[in-house]
N, C-alpha and C positions, 0 to 999 in steps of 0.2 A: 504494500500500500504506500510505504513514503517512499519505494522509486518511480510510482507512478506521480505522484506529486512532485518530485526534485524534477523528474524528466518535463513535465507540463510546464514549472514554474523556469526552468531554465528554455523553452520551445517559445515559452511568452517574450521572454526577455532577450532572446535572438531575434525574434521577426521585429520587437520593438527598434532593435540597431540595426536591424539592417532596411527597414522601415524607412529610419529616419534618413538613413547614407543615399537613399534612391530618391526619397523626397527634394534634399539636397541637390542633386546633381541632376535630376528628370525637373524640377521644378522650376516655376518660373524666378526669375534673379528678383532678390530684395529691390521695392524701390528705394530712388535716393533720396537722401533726409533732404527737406523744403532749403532753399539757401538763407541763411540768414542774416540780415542786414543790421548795422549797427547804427542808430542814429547819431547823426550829423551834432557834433559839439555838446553833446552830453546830452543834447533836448529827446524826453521821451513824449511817446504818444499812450496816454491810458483811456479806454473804453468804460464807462460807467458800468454801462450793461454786461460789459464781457463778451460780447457776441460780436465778431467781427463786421464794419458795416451795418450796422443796427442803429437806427438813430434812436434819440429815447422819448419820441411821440409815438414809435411804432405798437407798443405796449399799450392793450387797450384793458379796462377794467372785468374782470369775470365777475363771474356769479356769487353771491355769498350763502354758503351754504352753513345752518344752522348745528349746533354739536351741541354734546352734552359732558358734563365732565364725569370721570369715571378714576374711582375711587380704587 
């Protein structure tokens, strides 16, 4: 019973490496990291909203929904 386990648990852990060695090399190539730019004389640019291009009238107000507090 534990060579059948040892043989399983070691069958899993090959196909995982060599899995990964074929994913690698059949796979398509990572893309490249976004370029990054460093602002001009130390001046940064901060977003309120955090959302890239988002102005902040774009946010419209939701629903309010009623709760109860719970003890």
């Amino acid at each position: 019973m534990w060579k059948l386990i040892i043989i399983l648990v070691l069958v899993i852990y090959l196909l995982n490496k060599i899995s990964i060695v074929l994913f690698r090399a059949f796979g398509r190539p990572p893309a490249p990291p976004p370029p990054f730019s460093r602002p001009q004389d130390g001046n940064i640019h901060a977003n309120p909203n955090g959302r890239p291009g988002s102005k902040r009238g774009d946010i419209k107000g939701g629903e309010y929904v009623d709760y109860e507090e719970v003890k």
